[in-house]
N, C-alpha and C positions, 0 to 999 in steps of 0.2 A: 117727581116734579109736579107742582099745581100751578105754577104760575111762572109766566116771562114773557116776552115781549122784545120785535125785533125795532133799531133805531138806527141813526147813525150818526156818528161824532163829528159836531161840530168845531169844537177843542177845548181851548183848556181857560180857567180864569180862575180867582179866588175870591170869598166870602169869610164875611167878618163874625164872629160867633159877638154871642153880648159880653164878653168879658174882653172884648179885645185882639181877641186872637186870629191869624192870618189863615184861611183853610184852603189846600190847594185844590180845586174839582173840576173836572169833565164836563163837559155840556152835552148832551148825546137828547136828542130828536129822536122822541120813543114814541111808534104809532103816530095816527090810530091804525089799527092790523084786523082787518074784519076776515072772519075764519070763513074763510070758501071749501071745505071737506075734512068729514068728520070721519077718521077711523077706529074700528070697536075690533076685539078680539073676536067677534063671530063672523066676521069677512077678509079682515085682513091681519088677527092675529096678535095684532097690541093695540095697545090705548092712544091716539094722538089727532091733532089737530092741522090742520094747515093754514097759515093766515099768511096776508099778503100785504107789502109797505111800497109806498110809495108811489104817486099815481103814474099811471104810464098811457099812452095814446092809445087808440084801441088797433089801428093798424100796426102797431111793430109790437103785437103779440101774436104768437102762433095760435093755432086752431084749437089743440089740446088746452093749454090755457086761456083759451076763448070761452070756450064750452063749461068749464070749470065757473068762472067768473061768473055767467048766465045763468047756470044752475043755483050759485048762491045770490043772486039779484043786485051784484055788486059793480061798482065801475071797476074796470081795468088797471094792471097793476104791473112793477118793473121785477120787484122782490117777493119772489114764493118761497117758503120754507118750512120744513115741517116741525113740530114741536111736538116731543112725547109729555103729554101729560096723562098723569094718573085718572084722573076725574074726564075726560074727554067728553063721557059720557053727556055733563053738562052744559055742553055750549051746542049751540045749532049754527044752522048756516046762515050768513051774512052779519051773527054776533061780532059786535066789534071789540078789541082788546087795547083798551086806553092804559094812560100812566098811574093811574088811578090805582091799578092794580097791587101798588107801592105805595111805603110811607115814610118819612122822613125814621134813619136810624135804622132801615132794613139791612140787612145784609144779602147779597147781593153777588154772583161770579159776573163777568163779564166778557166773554167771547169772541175773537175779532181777526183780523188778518194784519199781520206786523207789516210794516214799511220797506218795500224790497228796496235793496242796495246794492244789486248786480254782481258782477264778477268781484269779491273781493278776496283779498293774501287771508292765510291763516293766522296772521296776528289782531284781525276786525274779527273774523269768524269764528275762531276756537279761542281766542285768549290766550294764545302763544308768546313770547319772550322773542324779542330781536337778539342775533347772535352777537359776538364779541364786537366793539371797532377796533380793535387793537389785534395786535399779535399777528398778522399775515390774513386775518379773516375778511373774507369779501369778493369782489366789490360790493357784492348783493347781502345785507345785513335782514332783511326780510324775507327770507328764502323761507322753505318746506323744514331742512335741515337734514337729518339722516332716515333714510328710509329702512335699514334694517333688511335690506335685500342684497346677501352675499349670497355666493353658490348655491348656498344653502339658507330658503326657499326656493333662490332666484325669482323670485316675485314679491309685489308689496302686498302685504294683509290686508284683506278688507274691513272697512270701517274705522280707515288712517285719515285721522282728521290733515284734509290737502285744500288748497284754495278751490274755489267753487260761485258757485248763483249762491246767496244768503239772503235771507228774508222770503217774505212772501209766504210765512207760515201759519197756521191756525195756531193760536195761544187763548188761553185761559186764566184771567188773570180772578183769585178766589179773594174771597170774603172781604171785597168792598163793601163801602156802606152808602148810602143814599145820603145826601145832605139835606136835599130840599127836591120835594116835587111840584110844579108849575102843570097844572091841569089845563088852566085853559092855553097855553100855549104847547102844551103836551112836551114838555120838557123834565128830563131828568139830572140835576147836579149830583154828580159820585167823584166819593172823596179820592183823592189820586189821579193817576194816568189807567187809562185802557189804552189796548194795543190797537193799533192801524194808525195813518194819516189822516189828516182830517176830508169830512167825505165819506170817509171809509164806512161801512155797513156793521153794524156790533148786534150781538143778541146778548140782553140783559136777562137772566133768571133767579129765581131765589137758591141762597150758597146749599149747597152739596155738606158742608162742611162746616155751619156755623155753629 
């Protein structure tokens, strides 16, 4: 990877292309991410960078990322994260990483945290089937259903899709594409949805996959 950049979604809106057509895209607030620590394979074994979004007060950061900060001559920040790039080599400390780094028609994965929806039945979570209404079945039409545990196991197998916490997961959503980038407001449009709510913290990189 040579290039990406961390943002976070604003939401959602669409853009009109010149033939008329309705395009649906993401608004995601990308940078600017100034790289406060540079790691090389001759100290710590890979290639990568660390850069930080979003300003934060200098008092509700700990000492470790105090010191950090200071070193790279940078103000204070809420979001630390590391980025393995290839090229590491080329960026130094306090370099900043704007949207710039894109271009309308890029392809693009995008990285994010889904929308937690708490305790919910295995027909939200697994895309399960409600049982009969008829024929004596019930009262409970959104049950578990048969769990497969007579005498023999006398236990349920693991990894039986059962209700549970859903969402709140790391997703990766690959080879969107950039609509339009807004430099001076450091804005990126990408075609579709990315994962999280709005708010939510996304890391944009070039596709894996294109």
């Amino acid at each position: 990877m040579k290039k990406a950049i961390i943002g976070k979604k604003l939401g959602m809106t669409q853009i009109f292309t010149p033939e008329g057509l309705v395009i649906p895209v993401t608004v995601v607030e990308a940078g600017p991410c100034p790289v406060i620590q540079v790691k090389g394979e001759e100290k710590e074994g890979y290639n990568a960078v660390v850069v930080a979004f979003e300003k934060q007060k200098a008092q509700r950061v700990n000492k470790a990322k105090a010191g950090a900060f200071k070193k790279a001559g940078t103000e204070t920040f809420r979001i630390v994260k590391e980025l393995r790039f290839d090229n590491a080599n080329e960026y130094q400390l306090g370099q900043v990483i704007s949207c710039d780094i894109f271009a309308e028609g890029d392809k693009v994965d995008v990285i994010g945290t889904t929308r937690g929806r708490g305790f919910t039945g295995v027909i939200q979570r697994w895309n399960q089937h409600r049982l009969k209404m008829t024929h004596g079945t019930g009262p409970v039409h959104r049950e578990v259903g048969s769990m497969s545990a007579n005498s023999t196991p006398s236990r349920v197998f693991k990894n039986k899709n059962m209700p549970g916490h859903y969402g709140v997961e790391r997703v990766t959503i690959q080879n969107l594409e950039i609509a339009k980038v807004d430099t001076q407001r450091n804005i990126l449009l990408v075609k579709g949805c990315v994962p999280g709510p709005k708010g939510s913290i996304v890391t944009v990189r070039e596709a894996k996959k294109a």
